[in-house]
py3Dmol code that shows the C-alpha trace and the ligand (Angstrom):
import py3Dmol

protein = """\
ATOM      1  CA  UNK A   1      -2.470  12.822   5.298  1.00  0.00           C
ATOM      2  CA  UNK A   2      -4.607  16.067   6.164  1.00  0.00           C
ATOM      3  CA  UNK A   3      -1.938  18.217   4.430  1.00  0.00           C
ATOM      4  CA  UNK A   4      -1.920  15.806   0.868  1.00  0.00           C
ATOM      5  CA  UNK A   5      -5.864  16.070   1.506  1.00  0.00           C
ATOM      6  CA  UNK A   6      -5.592  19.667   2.207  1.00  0.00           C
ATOM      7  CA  UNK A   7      -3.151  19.356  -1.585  1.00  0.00           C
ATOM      8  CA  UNK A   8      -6.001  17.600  -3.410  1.00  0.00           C
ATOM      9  CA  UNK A   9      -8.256  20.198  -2.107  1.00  0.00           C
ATOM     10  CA  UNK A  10     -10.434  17.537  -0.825  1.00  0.00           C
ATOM     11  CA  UNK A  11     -10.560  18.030   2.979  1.00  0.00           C
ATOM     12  CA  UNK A  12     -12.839  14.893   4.392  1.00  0.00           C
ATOM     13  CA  UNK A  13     -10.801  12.682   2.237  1.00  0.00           C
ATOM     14  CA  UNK A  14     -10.849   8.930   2.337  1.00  0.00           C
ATOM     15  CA  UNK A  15      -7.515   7.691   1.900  1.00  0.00           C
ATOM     16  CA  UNK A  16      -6.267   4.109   1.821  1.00  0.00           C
ATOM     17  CA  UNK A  17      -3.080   2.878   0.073  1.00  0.00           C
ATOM     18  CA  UNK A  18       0.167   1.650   1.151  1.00  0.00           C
ATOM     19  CA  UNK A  19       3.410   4.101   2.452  1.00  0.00           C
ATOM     20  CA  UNK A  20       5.256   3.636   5.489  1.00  0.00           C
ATOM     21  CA  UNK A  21       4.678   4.998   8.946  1.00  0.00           C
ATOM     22  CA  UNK A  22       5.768   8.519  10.254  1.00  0.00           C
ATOM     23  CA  UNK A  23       9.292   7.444  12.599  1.00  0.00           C
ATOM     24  CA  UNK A  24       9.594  10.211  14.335  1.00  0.00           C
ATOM     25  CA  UNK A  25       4.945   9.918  15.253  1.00  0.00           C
ATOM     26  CA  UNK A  26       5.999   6.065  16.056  1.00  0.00           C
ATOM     27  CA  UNK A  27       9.320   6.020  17.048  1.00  0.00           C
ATOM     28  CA  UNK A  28      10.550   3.565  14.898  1.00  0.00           C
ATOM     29  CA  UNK A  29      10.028   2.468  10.938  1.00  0.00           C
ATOM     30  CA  UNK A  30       7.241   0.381  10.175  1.00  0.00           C
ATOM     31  CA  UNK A  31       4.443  -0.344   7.737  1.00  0.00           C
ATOM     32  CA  UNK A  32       1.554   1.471   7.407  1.00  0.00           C
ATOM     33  CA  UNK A  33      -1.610   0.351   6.228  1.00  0.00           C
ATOM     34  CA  UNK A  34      -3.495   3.924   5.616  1.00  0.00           C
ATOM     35  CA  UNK A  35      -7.105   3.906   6.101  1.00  0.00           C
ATOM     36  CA  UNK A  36      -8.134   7.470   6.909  1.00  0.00           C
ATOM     37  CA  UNK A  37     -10.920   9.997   7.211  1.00  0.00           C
ATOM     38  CA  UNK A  38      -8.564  13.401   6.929  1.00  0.00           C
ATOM     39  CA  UNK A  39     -10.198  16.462   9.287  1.00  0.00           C
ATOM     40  CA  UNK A  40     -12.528  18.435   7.501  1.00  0.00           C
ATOM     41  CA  UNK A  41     -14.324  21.425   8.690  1.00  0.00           C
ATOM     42  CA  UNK A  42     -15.419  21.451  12.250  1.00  0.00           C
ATOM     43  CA  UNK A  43     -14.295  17.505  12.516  1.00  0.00           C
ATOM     44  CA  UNK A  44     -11.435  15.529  13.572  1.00  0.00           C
ATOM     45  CA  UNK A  45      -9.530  13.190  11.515  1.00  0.00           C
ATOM     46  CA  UNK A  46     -10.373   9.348  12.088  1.00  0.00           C
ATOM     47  CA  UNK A  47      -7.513   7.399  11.485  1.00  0.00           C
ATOM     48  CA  UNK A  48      -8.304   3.413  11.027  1.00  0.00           C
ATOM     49  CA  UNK A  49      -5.052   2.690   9.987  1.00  0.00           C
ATOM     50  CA  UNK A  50      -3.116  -0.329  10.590  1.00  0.00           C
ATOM     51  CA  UNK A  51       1.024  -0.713  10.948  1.00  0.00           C
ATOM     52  CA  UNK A  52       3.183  -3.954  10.926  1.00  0.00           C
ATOM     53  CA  UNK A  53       6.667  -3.933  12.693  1.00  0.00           C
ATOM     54  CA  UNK A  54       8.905  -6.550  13.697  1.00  0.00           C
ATOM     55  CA  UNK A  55       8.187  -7.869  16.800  1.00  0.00           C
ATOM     56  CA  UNK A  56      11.726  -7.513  18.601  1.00  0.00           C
ATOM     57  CA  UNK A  57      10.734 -10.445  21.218  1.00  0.00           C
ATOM     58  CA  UNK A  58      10.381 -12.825  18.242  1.00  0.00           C
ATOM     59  CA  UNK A  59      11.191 -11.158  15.047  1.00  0.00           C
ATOM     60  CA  UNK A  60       7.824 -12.131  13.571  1.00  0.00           C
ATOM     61  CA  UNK A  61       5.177  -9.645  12.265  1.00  0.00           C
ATOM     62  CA  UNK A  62       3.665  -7.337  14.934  1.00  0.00           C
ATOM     63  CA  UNK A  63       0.455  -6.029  13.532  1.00  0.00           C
ATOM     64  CA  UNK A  64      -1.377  -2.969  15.501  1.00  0.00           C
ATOM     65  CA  UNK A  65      -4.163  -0.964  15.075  1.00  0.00           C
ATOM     66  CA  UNK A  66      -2.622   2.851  14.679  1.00  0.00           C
ATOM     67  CA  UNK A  67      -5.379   4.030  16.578  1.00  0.00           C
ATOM     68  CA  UNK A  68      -4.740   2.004  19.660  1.00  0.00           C
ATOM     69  CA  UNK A  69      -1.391   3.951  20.328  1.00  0.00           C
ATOM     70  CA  UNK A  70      -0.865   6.858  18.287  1.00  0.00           C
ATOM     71  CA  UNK A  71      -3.214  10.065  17.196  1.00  0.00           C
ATOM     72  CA  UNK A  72      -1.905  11.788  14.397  1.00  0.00           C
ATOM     73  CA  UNK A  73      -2.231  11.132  10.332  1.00  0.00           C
ATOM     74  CA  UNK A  74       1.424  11.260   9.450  1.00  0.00           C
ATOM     75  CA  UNK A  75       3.864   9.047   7.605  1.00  0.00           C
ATOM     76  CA  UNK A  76       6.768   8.929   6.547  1.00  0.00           C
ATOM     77  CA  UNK A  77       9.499   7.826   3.542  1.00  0.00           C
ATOM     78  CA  UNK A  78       6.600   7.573   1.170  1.00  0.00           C
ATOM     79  CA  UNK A  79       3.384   6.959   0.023  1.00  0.00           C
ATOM     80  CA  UNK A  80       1.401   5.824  -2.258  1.00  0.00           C
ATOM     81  CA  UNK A  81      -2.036   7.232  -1.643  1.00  0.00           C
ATOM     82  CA  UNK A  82      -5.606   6.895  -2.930  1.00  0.00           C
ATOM     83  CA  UNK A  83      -7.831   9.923  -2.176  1.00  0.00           C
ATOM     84  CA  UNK A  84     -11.784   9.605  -2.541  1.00  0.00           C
ATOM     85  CA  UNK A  85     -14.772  11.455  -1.518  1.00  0.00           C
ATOM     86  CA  UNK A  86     -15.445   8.296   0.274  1.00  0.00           C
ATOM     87  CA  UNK A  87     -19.369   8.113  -1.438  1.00  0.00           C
ATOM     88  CA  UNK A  88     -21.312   5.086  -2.324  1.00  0.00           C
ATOM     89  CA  UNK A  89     -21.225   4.747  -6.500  1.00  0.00           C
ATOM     90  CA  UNK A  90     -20.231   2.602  -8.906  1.00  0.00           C
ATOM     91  CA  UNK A  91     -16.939   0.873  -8.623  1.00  0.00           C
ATOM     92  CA  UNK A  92     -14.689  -2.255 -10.614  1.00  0.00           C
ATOM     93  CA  UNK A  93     -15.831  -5.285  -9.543  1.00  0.00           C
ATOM     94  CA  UNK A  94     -12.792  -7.956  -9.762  1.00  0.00           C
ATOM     95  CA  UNK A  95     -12.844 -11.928  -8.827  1.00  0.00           C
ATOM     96  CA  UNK A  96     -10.326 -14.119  -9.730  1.00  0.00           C
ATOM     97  CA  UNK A  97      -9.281 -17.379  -8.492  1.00  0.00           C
ATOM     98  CA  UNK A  98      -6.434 -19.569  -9.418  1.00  0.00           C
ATOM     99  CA  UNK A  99      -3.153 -18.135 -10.597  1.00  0.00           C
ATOM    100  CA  UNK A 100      -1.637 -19.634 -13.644  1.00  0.00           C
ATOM    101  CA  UNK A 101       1.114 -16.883 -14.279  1.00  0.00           C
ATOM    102  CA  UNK A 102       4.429 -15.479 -12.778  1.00  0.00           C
ATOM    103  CA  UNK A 103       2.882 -12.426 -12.398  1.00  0.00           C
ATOM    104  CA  UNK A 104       0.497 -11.070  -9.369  1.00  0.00           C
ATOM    105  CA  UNK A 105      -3.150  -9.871  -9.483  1.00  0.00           C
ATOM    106  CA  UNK A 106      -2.231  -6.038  -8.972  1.00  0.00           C
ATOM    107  CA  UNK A 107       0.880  -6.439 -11.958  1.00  0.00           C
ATOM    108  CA  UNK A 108      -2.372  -8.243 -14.011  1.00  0.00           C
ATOM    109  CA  UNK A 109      -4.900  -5.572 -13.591  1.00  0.00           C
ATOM    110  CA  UNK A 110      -1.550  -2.811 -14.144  1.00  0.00           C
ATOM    111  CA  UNK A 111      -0.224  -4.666 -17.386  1.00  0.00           C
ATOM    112  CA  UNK A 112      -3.691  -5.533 -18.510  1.00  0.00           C
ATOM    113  CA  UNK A 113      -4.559  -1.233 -18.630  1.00  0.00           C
ATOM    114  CA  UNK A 114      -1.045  -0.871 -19.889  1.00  0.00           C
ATOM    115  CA  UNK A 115      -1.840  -3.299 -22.965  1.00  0.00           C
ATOM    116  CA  UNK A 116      -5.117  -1.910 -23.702  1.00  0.00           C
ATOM    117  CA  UNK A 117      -4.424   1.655 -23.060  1.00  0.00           C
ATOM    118  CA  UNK A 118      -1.133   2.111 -25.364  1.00  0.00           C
ATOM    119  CA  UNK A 119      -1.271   5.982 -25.405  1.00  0.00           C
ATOM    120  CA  UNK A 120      -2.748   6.516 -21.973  1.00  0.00           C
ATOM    121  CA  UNK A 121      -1.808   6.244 -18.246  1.00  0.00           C
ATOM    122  CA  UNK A 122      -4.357   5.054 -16.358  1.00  0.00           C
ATOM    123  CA  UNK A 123      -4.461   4.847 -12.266  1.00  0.00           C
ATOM    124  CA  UNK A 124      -6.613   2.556 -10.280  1.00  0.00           C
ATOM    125  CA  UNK A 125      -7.037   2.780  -6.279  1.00  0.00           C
ATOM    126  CA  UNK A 126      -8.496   0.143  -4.141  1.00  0.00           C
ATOM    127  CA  UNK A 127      -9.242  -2.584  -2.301  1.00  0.00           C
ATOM    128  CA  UNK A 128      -9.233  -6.435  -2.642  1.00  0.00           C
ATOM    129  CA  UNK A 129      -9.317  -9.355  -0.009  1.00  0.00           C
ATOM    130  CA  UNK A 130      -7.340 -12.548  -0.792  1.00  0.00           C
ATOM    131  CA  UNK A 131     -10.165 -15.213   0.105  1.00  0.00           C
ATOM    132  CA  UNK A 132      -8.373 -18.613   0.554  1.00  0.00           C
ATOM    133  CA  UNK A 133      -4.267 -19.320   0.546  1.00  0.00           C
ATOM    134  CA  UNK A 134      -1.345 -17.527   1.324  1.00  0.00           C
ATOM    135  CA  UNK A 135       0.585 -14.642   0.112  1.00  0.00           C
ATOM    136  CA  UNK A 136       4.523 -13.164   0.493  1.00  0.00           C
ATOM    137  CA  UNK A 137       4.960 -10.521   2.293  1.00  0.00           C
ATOM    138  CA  UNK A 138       7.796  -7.964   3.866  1.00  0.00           C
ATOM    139  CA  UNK A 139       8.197  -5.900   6.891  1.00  0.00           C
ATOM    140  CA  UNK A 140      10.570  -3.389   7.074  1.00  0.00           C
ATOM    141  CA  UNK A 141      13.305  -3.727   9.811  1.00  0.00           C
ATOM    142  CA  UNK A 142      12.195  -1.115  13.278  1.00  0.00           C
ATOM    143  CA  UNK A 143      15.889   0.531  12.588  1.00  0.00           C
ATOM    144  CA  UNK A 144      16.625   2.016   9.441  1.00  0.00           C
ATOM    145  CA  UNK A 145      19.680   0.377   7.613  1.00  0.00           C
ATOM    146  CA  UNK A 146      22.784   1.997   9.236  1.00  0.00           C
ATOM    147  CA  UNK A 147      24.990   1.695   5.602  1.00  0.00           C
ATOM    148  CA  UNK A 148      23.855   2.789   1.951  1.00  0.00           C
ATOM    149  CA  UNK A 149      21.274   0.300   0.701  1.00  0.00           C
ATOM    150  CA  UNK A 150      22.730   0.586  -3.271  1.00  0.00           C
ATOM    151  CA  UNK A 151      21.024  -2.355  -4.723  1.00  0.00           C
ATOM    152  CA  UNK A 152      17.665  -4.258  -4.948  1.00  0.00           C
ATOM    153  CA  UNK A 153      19.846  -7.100  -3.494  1.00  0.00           C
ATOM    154  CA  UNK A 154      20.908  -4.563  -0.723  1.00  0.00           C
ATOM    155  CA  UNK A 155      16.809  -3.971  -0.304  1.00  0.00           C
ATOM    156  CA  UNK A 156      16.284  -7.538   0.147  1.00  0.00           C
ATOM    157  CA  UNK A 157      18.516  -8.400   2.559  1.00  0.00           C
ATOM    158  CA  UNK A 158      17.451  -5.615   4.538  1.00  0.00           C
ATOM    159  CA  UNK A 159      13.683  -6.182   4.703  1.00  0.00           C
ATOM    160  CA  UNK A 160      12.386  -9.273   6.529  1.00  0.00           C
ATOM    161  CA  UNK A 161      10.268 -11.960   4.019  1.00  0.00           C
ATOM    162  CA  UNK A 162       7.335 -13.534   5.580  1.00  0.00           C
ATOM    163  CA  UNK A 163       4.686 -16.177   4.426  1.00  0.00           C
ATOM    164  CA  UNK A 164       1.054 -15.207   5.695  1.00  0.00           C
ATOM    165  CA  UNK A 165      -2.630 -16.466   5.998  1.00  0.00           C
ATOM    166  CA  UNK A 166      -6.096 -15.145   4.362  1.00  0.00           C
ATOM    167  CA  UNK A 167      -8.057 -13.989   4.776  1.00  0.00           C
ATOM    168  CA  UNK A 168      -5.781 -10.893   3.990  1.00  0.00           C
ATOM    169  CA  UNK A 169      -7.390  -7.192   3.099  1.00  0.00           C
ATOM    170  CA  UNK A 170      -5.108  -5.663   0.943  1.00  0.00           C
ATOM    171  CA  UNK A 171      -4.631  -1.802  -0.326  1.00  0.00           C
ATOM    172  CA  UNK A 172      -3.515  -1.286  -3.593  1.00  0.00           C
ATOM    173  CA  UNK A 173      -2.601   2.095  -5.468  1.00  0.00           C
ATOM    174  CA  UNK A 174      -1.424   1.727  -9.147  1.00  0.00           C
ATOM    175  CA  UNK A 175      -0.436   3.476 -12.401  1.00  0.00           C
ATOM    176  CA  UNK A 176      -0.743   1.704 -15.846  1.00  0.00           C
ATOM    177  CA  UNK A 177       2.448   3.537 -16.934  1.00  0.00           C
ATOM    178  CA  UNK A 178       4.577   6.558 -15.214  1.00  0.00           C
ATOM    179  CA  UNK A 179       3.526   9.551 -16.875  1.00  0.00           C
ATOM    180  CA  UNK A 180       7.262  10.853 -16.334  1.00  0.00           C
ATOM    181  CA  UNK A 181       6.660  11.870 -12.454  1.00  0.00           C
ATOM    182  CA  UNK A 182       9.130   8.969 -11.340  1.00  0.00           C
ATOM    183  CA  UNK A 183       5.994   6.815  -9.969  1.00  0.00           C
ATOM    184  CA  UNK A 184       6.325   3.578  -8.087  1.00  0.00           C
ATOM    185  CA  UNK A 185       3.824   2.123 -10.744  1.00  0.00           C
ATOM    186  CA  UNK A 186       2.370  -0.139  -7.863  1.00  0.00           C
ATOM    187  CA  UNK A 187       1.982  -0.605  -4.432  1.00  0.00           C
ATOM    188  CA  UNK A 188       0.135  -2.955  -1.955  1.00  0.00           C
ATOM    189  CA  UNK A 189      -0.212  -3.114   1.483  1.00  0.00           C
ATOM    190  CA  UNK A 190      -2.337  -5.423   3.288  1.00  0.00           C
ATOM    191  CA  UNK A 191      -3.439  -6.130   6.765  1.00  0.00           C
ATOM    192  CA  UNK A 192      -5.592  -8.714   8.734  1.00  0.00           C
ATOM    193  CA  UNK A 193      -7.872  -9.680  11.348  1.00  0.00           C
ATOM    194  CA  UNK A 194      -5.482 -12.173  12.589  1.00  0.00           C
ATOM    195  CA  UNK A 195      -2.487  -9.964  13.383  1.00  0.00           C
ATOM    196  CA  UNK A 196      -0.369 -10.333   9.998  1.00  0.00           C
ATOM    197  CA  UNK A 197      -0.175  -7.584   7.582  1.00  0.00           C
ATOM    198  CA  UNK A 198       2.822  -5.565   5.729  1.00  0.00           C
ATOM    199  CA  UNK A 199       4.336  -5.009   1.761  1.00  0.00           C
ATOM    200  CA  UNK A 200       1.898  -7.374  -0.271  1.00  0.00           C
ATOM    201  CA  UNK A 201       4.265  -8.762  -3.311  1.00  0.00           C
ATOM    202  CA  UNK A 202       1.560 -11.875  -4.575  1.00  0.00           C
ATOM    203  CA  UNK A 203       0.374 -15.122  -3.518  1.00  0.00           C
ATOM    204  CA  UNK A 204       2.326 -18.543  -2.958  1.00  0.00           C
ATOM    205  CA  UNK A 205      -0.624 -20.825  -3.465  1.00  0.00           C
ATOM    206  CA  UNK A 206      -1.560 -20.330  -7.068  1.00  0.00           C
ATOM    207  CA  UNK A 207      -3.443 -23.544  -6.958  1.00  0.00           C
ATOM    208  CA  UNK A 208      -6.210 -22.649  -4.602  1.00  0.00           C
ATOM    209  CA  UNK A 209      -6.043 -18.835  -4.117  1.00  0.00           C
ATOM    210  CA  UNK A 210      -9.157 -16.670  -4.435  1.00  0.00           C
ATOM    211  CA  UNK A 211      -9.529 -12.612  -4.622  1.00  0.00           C
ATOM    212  CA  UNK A 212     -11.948 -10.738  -5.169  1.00  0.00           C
ATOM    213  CA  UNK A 213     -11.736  -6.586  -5.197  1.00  0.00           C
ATOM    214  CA  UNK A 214     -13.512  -2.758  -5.685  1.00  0.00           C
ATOM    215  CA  UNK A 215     -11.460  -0.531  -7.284  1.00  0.00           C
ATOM    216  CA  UNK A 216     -12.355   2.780  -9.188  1.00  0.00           C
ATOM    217  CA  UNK A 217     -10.072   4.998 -11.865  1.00  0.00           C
ATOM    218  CA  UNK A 218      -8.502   8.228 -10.395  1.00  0.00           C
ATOM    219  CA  UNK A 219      -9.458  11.362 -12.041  1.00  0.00           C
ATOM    220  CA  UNK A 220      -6.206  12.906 -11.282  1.00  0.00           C
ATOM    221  CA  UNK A 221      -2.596  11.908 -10.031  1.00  0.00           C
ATOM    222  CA  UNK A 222      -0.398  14.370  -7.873  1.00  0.00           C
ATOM    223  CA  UNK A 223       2.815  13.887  -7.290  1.00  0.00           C
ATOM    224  CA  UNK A 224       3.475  15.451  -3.997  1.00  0.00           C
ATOM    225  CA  UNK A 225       7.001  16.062  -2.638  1.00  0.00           C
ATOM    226  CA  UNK A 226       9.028  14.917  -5.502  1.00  0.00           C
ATOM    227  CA  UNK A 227      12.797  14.290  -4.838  1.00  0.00           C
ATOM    228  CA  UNK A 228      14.954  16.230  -6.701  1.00  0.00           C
ATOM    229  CA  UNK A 229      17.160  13.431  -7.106  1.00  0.00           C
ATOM    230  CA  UNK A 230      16.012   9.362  -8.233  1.00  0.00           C
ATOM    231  CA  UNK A 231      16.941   5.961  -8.608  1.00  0.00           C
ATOM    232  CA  UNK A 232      15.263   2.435  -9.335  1.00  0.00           C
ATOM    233  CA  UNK A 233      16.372   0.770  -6.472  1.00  0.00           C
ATOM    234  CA  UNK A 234      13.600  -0.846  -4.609  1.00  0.00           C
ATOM    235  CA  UNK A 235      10.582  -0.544  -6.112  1.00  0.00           C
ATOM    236  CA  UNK A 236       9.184  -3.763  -6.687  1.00  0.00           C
TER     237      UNK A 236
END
"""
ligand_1 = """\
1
ZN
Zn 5.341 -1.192 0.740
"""
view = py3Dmol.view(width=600, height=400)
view.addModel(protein, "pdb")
view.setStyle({"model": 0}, {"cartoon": {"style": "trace"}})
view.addModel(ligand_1, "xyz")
view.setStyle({"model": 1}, {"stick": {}})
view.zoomTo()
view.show()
């Protein structure tokens, strides 16, 4: 994260988002919750970040604080990263409760700029906590699939599905429509104080569930380390 901040040419960056962690920092594949202050001059990177692995005594959700093990600001696979000067200022203030749609609050606020912005792509990065309920999550397994994953079905059976509690912080980075760099168009991670966090898909108690979020428009989008090659597998 101090090289994409170095990228941005915004060294002191405050990044938060959703990616996955660095295997060969952590020795294994997990989630990564970014929440980082990248090095600037004459200071050291703080690194609040969170991760969520499968716990291989139980095989439930192992949630840690980076920090407490590991010191570097890497990650790995991907990211989806939102880069800010980190400065008080004014921000999108969103509460919603009750969910009477298929669709999540992060696909709402994403379809909702798509609608109204027909010619544009717009990105939003930020944060929103899920109050009351529960929400669907995955983890990704510690070992990396050991044969092709070639389908969304493949995906699925791969990562492990769990069902967890607010109140749950979640990160979200997200892009009204790709503007032809082969975006993920959305991305959530979130993470708790009560040990669950991981891949944020949308709540499963659309009767009594309660958000409420900051978010602000990026200026610019950078697509860092494209791959030469794609594919739609996975992205939801
Ligand atoms: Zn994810």
């Amino acid at each position: 994260m101090n090289a994409v901040a170095k990228a941005l040419e915004l060294p002191g960056a405050f990044i938060l988002g959703a990616g996955a962690v660095s295997s060969k920092s952590v020795g294994m594949n997990a989630e990564l919750m970014p929440l980082v202050v990248t090095a600037s001059e004459g200071k050291l990177a703080v690194n609040g970040s969170y991760l969520a692995s499968i716990n291989p005594a139980d095989g439930k959700c192992l949630q840690e604080k980076y920090s407490d093990k590991y010191r570097d600001c890497d990650f790995g696979l991907l990211g989806n990263l939102y880069a800010c000067e980190g400065k008080p200022g004014k921000v999108l203030e969103v509460k919603a409760s009750r969910r009477t749609g298929e669709y999540s609050l992060v696909t709402c606020l994403r379809k909702t700029l798509e609608n109204h912005y027909s010619d544009k792509s717009l990105a939003l990065g930020g944060t929103f906590i899920i109050q009351k309920g529960k929400a669907k999550i995955h983890i990704m397994p510690r070992e990396f699939s050991s044969c092709p994953l070639n389908s969304n079905e493949d995906v699925n059976n791969w990562l492990k599905h769990f069902i967890v509690s607010a109140p749950l912080i979640c990160q979200s980075v997200l892009v009204s429509r790709d503007p032809d760099l082969d975006l993920r168009v959305e991305h959530t991670h979130c993470f708790s104080h009560h040990g669950e966090g991981g891949h944020y898909y949308i709540d499963t108690t659309p009767d009594i569930v309660e958000y409420v979020g900051y978010f602000l428009p990026a200026e610019f989008v950078y697509r860092i380390d494209r791959p030469e090659m794609t594919h739609k597998t996975g992205r939801d």
